[in-house]
VOPAGU-2260 file (C-alpha; in pm, 1 decimal, decimal comma):
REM VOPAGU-2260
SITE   aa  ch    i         X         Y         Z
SITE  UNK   A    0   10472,7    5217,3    4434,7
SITE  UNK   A    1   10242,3    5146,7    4706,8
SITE  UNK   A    2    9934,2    5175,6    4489,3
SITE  UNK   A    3   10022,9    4932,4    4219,6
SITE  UNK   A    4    9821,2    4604,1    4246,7
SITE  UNK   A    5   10007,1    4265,3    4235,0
SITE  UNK   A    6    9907,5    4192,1    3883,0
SITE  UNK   A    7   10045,2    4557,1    3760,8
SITE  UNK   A    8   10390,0    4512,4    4007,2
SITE  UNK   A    9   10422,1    4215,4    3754,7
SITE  UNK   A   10   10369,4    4362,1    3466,1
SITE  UNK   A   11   10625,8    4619,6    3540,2
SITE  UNK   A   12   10887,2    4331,3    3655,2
SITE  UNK   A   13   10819,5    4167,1    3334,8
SITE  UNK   A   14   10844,6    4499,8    3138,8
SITE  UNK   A   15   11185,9    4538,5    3266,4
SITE  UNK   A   16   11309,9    4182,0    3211,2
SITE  UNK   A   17   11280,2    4058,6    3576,2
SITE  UNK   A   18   11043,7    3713,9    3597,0
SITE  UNK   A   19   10894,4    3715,1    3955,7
SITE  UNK   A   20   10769,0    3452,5    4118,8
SITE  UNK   A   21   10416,9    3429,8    4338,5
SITE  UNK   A   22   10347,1    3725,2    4475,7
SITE  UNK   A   23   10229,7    3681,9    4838,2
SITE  UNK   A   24   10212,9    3914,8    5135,7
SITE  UNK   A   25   10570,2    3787,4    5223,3
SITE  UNK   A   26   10705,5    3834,2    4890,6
SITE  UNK   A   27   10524,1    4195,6    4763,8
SITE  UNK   A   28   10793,5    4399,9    4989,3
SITE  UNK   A   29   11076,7    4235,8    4793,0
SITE  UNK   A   30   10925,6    4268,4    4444,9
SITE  UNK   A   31   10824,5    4668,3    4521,4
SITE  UNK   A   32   11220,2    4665,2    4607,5
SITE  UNK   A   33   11280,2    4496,3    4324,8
SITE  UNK   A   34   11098,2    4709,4    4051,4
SITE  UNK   A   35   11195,9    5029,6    4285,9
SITE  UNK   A   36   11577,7    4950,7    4205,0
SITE  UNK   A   37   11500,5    4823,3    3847,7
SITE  UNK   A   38   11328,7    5145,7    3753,1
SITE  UNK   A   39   11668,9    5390,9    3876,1
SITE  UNK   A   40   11878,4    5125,8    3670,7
SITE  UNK   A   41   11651,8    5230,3    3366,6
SITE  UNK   A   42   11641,2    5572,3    3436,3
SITE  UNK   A   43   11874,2    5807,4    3149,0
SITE  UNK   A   44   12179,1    5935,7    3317,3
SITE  UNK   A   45   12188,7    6322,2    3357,5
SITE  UNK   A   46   12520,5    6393,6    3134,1
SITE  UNK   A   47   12793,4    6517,7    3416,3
SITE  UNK   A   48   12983,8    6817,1    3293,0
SITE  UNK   A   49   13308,4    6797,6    3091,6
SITE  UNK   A   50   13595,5    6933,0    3308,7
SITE  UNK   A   51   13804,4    7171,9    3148,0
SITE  UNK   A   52   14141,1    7079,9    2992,0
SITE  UNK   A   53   14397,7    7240,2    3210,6
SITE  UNK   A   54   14739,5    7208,4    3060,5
SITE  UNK   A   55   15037,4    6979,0    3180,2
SITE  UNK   A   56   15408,6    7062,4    3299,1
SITE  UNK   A   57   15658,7    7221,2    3105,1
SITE  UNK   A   58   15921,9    6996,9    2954,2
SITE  UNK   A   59   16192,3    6987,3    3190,2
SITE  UNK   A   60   16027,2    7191,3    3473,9
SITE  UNK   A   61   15887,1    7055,5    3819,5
SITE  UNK   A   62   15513,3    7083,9    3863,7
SITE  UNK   A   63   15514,4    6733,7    3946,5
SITE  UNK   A   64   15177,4    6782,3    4206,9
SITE  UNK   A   65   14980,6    6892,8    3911,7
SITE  UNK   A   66   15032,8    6635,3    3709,6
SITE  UNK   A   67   14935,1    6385,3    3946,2
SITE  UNK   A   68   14549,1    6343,4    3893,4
SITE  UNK   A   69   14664,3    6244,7    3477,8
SITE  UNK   A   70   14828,8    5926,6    3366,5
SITE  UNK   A   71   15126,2    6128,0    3225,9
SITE  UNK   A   72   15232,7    6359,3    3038,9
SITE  UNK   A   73   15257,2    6321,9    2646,7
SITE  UNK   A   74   15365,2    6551,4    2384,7
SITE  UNK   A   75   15008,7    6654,7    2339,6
SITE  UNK   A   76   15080,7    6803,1    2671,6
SITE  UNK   A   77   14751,4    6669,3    2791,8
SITE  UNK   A   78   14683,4    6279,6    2939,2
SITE  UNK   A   79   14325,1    6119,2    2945,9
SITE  UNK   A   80   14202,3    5981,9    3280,6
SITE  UNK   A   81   14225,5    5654,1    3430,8
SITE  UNK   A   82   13922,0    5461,9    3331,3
SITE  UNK   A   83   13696,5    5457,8    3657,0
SITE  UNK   A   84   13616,6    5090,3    3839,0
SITE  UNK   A   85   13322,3    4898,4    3697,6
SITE  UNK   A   86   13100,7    4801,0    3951,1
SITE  UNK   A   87   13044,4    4423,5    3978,4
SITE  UNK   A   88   12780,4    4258,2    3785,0
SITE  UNK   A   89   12388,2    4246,1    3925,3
SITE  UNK   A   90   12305,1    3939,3    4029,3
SITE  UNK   A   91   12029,5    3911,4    3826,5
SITE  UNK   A   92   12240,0    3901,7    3509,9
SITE  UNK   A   93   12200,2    4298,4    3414,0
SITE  UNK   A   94   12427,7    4407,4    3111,3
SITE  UNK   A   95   12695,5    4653,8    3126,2
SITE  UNK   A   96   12461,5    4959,3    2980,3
SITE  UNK   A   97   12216,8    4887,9    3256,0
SITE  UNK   A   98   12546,9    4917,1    3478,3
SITE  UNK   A   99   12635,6    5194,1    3276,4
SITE  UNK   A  100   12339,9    5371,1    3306,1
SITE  UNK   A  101   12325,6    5386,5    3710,1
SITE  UNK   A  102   12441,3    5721,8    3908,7
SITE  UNK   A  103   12747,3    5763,8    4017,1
SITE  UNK   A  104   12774,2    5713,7    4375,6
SITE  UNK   A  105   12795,0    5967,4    4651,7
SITE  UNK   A  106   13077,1    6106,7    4857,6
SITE  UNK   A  107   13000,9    5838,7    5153,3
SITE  UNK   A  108   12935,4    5551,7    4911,3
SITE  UNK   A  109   13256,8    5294,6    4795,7
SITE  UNK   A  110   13253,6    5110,0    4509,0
SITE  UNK   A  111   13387,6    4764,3    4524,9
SITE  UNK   A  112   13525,3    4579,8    4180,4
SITE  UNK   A  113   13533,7    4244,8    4211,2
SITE  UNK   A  114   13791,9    4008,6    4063,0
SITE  UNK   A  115   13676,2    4004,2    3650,3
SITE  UNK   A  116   13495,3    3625,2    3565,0
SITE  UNK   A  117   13153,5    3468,6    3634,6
SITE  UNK   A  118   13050,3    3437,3    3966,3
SITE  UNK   A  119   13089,6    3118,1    4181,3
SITE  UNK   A  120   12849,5    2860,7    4222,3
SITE  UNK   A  121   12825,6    2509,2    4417,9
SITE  UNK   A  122   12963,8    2208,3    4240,6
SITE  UNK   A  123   12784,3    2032,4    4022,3
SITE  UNK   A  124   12578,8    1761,8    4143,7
SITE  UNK   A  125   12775,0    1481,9    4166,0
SITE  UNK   A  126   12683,6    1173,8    3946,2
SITE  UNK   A  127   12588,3     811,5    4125,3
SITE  UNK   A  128   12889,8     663,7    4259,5
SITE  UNK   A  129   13083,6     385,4    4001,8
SITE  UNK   A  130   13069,2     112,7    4273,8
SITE  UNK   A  131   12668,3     174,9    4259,9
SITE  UNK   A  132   12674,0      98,3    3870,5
SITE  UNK   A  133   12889,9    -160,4    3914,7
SITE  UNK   A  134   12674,5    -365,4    4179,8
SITE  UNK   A  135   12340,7    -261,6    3938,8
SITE  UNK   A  136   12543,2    -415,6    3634,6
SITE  UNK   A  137   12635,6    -721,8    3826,8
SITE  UNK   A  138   12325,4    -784,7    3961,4
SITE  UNK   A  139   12110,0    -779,9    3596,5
SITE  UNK   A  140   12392,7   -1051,6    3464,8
SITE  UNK   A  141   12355,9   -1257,3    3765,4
SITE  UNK   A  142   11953,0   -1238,0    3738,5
SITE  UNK   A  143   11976,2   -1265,0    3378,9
SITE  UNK   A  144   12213,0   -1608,4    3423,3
SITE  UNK   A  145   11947,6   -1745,2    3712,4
SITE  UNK   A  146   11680,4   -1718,0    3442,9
SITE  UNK   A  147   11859,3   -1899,1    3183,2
SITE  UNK   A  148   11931,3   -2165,2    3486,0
SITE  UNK   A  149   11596,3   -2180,1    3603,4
SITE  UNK   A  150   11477,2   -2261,2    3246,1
SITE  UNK   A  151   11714,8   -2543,4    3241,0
SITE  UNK   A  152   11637,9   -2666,6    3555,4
SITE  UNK   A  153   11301,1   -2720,1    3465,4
SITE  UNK   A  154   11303,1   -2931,4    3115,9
SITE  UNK   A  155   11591,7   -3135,3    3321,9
SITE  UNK   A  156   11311,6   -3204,2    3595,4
SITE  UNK   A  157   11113,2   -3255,5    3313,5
SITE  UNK   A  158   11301,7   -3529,1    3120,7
SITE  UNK   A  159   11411,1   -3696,1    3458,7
SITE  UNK   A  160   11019,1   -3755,2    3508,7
SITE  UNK   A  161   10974,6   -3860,0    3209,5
SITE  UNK   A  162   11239,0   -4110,7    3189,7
SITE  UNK   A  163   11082,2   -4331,8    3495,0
SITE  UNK   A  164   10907,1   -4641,5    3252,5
SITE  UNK   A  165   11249,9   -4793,8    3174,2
SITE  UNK   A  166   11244,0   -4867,5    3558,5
SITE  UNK   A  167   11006,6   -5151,4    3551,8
SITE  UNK   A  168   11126,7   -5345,0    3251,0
SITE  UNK   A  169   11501,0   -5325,2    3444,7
SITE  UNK   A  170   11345,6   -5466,3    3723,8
SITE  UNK   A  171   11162,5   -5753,7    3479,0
SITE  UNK   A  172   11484,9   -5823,1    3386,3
SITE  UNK   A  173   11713,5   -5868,8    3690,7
SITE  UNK   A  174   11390,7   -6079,1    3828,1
SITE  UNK   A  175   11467,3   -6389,2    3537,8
SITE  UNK   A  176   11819,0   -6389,3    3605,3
SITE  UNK   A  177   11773,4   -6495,9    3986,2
SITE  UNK   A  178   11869,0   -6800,6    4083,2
SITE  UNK   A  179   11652,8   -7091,8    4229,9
SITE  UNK   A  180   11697,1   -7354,7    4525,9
SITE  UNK   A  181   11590,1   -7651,8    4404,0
SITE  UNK   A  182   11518,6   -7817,6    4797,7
SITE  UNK   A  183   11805,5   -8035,5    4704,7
SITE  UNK   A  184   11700,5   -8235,6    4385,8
SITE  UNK   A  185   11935,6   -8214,4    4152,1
SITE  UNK   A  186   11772,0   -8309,5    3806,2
SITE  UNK   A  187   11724,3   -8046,9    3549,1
SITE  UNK   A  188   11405,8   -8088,4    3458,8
SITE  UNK   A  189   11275,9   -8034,7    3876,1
SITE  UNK   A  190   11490,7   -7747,0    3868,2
SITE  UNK   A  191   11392,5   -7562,9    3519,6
SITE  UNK   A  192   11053,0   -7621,0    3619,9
SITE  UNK   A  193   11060,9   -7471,2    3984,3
SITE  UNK   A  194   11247,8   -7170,4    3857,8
SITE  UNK   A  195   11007,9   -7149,5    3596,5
SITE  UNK   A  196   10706,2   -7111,8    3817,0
SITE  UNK   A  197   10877,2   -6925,0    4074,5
SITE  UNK   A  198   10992,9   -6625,1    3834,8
SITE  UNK   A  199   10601,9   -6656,9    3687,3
SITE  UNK   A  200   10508,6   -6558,8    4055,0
SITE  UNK   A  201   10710,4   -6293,9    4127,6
SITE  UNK   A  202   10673,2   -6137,9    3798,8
SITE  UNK   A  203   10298,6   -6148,7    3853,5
SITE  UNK   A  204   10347,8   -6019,2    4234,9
SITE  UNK   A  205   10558,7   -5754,4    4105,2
SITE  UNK   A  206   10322,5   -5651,8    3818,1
SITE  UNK   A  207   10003,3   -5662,9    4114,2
SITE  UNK   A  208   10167,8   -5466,5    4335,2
SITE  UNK   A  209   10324,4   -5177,4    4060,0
SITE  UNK   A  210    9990,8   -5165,4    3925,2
SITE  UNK   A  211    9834,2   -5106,2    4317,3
SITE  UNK   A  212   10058,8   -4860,4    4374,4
SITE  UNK   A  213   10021,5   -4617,8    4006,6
SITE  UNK   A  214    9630,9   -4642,1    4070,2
SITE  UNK   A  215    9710,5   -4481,2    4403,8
SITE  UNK   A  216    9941,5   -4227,3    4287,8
SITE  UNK   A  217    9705,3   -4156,3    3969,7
SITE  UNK   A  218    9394,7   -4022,4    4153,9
SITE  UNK   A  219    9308,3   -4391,1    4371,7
SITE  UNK   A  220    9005,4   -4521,5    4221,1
SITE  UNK   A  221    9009,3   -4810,5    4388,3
SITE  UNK   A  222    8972,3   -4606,4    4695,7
SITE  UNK   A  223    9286,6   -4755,8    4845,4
SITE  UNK   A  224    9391,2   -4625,7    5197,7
SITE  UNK   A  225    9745,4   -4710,7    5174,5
SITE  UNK   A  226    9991,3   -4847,7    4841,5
SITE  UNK   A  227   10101,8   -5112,1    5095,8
SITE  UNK   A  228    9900,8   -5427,1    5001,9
SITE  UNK   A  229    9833,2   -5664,4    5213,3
SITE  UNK   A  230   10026,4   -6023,2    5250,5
SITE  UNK   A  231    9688,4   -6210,8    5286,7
SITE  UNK   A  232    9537,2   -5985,8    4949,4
SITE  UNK   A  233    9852,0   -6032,6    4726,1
SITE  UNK   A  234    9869,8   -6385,4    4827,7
SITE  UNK   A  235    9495,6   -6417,6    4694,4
SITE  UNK   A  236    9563,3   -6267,2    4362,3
SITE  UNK   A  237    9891,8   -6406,8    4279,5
SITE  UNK   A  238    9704,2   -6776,1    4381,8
SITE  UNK   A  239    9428,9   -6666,7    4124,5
SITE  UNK   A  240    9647,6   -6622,4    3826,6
SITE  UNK   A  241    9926,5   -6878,0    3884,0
SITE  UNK   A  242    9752,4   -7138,0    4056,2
SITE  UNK   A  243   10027,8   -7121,6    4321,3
SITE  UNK   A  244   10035,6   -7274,0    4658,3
SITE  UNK   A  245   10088,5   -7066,9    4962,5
SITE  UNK   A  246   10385,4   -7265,4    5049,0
SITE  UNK   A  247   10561,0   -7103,5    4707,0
SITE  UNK   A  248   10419,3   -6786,8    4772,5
SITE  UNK   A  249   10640,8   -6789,8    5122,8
SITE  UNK   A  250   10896,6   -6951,9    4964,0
SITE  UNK   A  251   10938,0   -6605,6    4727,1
SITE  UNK   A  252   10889,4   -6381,7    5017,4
SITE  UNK   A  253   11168,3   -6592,5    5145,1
SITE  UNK   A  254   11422,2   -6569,5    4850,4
SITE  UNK   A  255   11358,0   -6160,0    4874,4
SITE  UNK   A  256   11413,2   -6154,1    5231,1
SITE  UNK   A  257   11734,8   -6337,6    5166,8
SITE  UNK   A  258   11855,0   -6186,0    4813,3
SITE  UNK   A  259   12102,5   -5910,3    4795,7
SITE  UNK   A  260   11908,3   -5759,1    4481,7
SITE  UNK   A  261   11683,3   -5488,3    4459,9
SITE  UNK   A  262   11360,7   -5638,6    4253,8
SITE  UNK   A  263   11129,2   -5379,9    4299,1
SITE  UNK   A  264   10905,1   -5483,6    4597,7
SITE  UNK   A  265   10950,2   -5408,8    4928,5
SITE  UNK   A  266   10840,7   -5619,4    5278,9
SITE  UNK   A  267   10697,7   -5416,2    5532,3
SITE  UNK   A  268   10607,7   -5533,7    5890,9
SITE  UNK   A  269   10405,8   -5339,4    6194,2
SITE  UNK   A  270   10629,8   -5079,3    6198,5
SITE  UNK   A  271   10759,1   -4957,0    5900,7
SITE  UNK   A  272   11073,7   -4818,8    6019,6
SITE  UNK   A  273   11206,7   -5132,8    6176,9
SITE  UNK   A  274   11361,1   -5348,1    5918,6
SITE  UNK   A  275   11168,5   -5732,0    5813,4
SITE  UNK   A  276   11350,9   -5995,5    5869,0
SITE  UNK   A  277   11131,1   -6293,6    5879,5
SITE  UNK   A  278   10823,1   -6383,6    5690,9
SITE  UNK   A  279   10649,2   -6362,2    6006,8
SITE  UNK   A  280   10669,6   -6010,2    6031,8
SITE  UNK   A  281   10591,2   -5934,0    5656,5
SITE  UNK   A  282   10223,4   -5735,4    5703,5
SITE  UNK   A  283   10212,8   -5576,5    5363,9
SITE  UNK   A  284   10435,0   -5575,1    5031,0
SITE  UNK   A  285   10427,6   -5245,0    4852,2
SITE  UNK   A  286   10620,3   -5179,3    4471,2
SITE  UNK   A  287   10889,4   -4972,6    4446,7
SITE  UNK   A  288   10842,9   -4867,0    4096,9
SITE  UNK   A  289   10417,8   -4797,5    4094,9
SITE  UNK   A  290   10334,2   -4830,1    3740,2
SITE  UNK   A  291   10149,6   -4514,8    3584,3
SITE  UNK   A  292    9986,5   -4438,0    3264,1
SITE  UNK   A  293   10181,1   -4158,7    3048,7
SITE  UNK   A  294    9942,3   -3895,0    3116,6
SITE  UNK   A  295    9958,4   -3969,2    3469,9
SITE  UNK   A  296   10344,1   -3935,5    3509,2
SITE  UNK   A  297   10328,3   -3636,8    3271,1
SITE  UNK   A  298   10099,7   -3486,5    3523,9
SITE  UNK   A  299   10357,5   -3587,0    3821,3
SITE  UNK   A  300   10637,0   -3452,8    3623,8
SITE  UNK   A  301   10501,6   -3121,1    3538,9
SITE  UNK   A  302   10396,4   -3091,5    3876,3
SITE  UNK   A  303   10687,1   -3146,1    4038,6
SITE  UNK   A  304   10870,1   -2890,2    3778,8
SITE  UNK   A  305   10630,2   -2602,5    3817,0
SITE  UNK   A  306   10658,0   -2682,5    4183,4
SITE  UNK   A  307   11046,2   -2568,2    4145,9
SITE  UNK   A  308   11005,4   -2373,5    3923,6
SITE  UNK   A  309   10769,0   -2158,0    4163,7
SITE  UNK   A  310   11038,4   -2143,4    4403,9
SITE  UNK   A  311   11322,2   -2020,0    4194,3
SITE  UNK   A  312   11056,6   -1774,5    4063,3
SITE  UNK   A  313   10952,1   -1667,2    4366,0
SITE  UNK   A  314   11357,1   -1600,9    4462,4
SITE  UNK   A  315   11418,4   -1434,9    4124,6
SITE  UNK   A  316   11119,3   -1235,5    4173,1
SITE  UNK   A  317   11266,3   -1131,8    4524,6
SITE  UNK   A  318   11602,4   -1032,2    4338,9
SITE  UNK   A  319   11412,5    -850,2    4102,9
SITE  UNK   A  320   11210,8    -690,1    4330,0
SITE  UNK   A  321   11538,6    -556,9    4523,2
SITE  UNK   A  322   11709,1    -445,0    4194,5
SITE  UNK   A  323   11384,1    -226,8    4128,8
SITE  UNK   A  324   11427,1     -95,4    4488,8
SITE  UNK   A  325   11802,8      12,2    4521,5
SITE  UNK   A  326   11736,5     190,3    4151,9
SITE  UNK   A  327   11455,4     382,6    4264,6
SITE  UNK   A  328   11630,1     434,2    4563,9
SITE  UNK   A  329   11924,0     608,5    4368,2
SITE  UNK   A  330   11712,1     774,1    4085,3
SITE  UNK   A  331   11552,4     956,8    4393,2
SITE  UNK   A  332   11859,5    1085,9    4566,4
SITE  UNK   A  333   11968,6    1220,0    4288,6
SITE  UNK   A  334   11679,6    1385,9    4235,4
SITE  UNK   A  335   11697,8    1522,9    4552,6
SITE  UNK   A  336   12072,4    1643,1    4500,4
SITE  UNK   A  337   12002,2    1814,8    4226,4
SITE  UNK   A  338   11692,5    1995,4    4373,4
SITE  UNK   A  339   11893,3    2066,5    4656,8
SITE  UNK   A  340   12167,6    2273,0    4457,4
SITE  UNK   A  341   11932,9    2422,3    4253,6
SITE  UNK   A  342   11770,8    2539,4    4652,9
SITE  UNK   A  343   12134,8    2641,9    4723,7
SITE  UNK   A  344   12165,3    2891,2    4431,6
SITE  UNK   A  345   11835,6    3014,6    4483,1
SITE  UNK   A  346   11972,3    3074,2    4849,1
SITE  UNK   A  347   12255,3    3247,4    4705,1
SITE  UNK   A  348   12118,8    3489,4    4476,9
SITE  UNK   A  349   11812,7    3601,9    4756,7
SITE  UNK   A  350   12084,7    3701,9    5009,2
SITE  UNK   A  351   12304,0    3835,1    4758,7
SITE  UNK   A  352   12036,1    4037,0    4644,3
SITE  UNK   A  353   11920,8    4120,0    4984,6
SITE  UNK   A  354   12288,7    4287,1    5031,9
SITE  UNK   A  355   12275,5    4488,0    4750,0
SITE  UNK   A  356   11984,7    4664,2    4814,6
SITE  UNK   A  357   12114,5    4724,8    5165,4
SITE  UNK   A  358   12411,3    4899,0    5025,5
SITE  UNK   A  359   12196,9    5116,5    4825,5
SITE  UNK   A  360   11935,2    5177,0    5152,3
SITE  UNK   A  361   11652,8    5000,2    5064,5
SITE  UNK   A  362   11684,0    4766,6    5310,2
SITE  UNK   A  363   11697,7    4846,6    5668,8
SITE  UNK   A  364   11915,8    4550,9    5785,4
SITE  UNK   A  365   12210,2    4384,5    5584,4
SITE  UNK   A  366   12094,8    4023,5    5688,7
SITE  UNK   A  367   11809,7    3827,3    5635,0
SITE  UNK   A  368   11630,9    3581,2    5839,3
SITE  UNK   A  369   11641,9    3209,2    5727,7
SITE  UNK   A  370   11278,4    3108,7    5783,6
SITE  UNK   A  371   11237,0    3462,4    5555,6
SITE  UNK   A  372   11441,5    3314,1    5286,2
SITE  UNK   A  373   11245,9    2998,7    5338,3
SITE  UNK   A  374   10903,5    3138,5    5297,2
SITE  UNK   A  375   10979,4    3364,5    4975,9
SITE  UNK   A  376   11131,1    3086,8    4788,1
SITE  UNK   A  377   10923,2    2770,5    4860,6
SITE  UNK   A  378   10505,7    2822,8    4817,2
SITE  UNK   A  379   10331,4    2718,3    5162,4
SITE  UNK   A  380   10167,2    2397,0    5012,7
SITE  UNK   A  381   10519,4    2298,8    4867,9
SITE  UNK   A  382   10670,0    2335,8    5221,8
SITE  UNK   A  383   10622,7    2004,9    5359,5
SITE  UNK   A  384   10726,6    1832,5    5071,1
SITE  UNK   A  385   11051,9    2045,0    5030,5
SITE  UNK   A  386   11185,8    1976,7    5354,9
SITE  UNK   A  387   11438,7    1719,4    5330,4
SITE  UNK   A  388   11609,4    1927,6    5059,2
SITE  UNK   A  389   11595,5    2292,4    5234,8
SITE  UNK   A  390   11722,4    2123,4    5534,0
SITE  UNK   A  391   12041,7    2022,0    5336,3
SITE  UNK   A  392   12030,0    2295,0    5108,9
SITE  UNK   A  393   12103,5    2475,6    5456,2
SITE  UNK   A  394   12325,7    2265,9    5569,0
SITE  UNK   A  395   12545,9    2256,1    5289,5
SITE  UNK   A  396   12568,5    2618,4    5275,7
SITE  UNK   A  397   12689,3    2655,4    5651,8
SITE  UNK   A  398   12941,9    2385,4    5564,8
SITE  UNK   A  399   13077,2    2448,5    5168,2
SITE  UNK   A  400   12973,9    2838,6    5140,6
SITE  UNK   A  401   13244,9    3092,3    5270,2
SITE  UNK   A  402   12998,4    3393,6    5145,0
SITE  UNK   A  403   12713,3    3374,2    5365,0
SITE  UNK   A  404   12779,9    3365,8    5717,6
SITE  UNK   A  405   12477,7    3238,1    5961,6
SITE  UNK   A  406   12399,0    3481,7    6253,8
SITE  UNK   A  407   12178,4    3507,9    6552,8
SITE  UNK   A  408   11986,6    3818,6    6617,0
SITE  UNK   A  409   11715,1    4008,3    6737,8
SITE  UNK   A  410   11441,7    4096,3    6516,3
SITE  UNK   A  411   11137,3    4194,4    6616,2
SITE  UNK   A  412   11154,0    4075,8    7006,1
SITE  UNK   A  413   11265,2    3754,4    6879,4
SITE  UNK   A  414   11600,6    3541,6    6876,8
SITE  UNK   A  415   11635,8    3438,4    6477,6
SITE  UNK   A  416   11916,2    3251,3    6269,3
SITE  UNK   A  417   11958,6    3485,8    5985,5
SITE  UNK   A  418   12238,5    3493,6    5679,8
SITE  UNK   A  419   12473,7    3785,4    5604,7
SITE  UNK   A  420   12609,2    3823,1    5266,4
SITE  UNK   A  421   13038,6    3853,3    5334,2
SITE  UNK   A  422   13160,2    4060,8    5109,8
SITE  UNK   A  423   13541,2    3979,3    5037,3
SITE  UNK   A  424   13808,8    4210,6    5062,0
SITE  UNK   A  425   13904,4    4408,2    4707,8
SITE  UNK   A  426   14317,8    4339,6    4811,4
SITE  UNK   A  427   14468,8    4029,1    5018,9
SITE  UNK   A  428   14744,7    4050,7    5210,0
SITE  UNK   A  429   14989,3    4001,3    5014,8
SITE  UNK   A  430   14936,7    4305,0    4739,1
SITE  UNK   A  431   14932,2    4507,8    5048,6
């Protein structure tokens, strides 16, 4: 056994339906085991000789001690044996010829039967919990409804934009139903003719200053430094046009100062937080309602809507980005469950194994260290990466495994953890 080489050792183990793993310095004592014990299971039992017949009791006489070893006595006058105990099944899945085919064991040796069924494993991996799916349904509706409502929200910005023009042509319209002071003549021609001229000034002042204010709003080429005109300016251009005094341009800052109506320009002194109540104070005049070309407020308005639009993005993208998260999240613990009871059986069938061969003195200890187990199941560059999930494949085992009981001892000068396989008892209490 010594003298095979690693690749023959596998050859054999494959020849005798056993799959090995790597075969390492740590491992080749377990596989030589391994083959060792495969190769007596395959070996032809030596046929044990027949005993001879010896004949039962006489009807109605005693000789009740010899007929002990039988199951009874029939009219044959012979009874067959009790059928012996079937040892329990390898843990490597062997059939019952293989079992079959073993020796019988020695005087010193037991048998032990175990209860008839397959042999208990850990639970199945448990599935993601329903308030998990619940939360990951709920949150793809609620993103799903935020995208619909971000789409809305932006062709409402959109068509609020775009539905500024009417503004101005309101504003036109409340200006030539104001009334006029006449300074106290009361003929209607003076009158028609001062409201006349003063509604042609303000309409002009209003149409100067909305048309100040779009230029600077749509890109300034006038250079402007401010959309606040000043008095001294407007008074200049409005003068120009209508051929207006300065004592009517006054009296119209006057009226707006003193009208209750909102006509679309606005009197700004010094400080433009402080309210103007005299036209003393007025500095500048500045439109309420700047005046822009279509492309320009379809510029403004798109603007404005992408500039939302960025920002709900930016939060649905956040939302999104967490969804993506806590699913990863779960796909990977329970891919880590599931390698971790797959690490548990593995576990299992390694101590379980270990025991066996103890019982049949190829092993010189019934136990096996942990770090052992550790080494012969996971390769060393696998090791770092399997850590999480042999720390709770261990940890589940010394919590949910009544069969392998953790140990201290000794070996080799040093203090070691080590697992014992616990073999239950054949009766319990209560059939005694």
């Amino acid at each position: 056994m010594a003298g095979l080489s690693d690749l023959e050792l596998r050859r054999e183990l494959q020849a005798l339906g056993f799959r090995p793993g790597p075969i390492t310095d740590t491992t080749r004592d377990v596989y030589r085991s391994k083959l060792r014990r495969l190769r007596a299971e395959a070996r032809p039992p030596a046929c044990p000789p027949r005993p001879a017949p010896r004949p039962g009791p006489a009807a109605g006489g005693g000789g009740g001690d010899l007929g002990a070893p039988w199951a009874g006595a029939g009219s044959r006058g012979l009874a067959r044996p009790a059928a012996p105990l079937r040892r329990r099944a390898s843990p490597r899945g062997s059939s019952d010829e293989d079992e079959a085919a073993r020796p019988a064991p020695g005087p010193g040796r037991r048998w032990w039967a175990p209860p008839p069924g397959p042999r208990p494993g850990p639970p199945a991996p448990s599935a993601r919990p329903e308030a998990g799916r619940r939360l990951e349904r709920w949150l793809s509706r609620l993103l799903l409804g935020a995208s619909l409502g971000l789409l809305l929200a932006f062709l409402g910005i959109l068509w609020v934009k775009m539905g500024a023009p009417s503004a101005p042509r309101e504003a036109e319209d409340r200006m030539k139903l104001l009334p006029v002071d006449c300074d106290g003549k009361t003929d209607k021609f003076c009158q028609a003719k001062q409201k006349a001229a003063l509604l042609e000034l303000l309409h002009e002042l209003y149409n100067f200053l909305a048309i100040q204010a779009g230029n600077f709003e749509c890109g300034n080429p006038e250079k402007l430094k401010t959309k606040c005109i000043p008095v001294l300016e407007a008074q200049e251009h409005v003068a120009n046009v209508t051929s207006s005094s300065s004592a009517k341009f006054e009296a119209a800052l006057t009226w707006i100062l003193s009208s209750n109506k909102d006509v679309g320009i606005w009197l700004k002194g010094e400080d433009p937080s402080e309210p103007v109540t005299t036209v003393d104070q007025v500095v500048c005049l500045e439109s309420a309602r700047p005046r822009m070309g279509v492309g320009c407020r379809l510029s403004r308005a798109l603007l404005t809507a992408v500039t939302h639009v960025l920002i709900l993005f930016w939060c649905l993208a956040f939302l999104w980005g967490l969804l993506i998260l806590l699913r990863y999240r779960w796909r990977k613990l329970e891919e880590e469950e599931q390698a971790m009871y797959e690490m548990v059986k593995k576990i299992i069938d390694v101590v379980q194994d270990h025991y066996v061969d103890w019982e049949q003195d190829m092993e010189r200890y019934p136990y096996v260290g942990i770090l052992h187990v550790r080494d012969t199941l996971i390769p060393p560059q696998s090791r770092r990466r399997m850590k999480r999930v042999w720390d709770r494949a261990v940890e589940f085992l010394a919590s949910n495994e009544s069969r392998i009981q953790t140990e201290s001892h000794r070996v080799a000068g040093e203090d070691m953890l080590v697992w014992r396989w616990t073999k239950p008892s054949a009766f319990s209490d209560s059939e005694r």
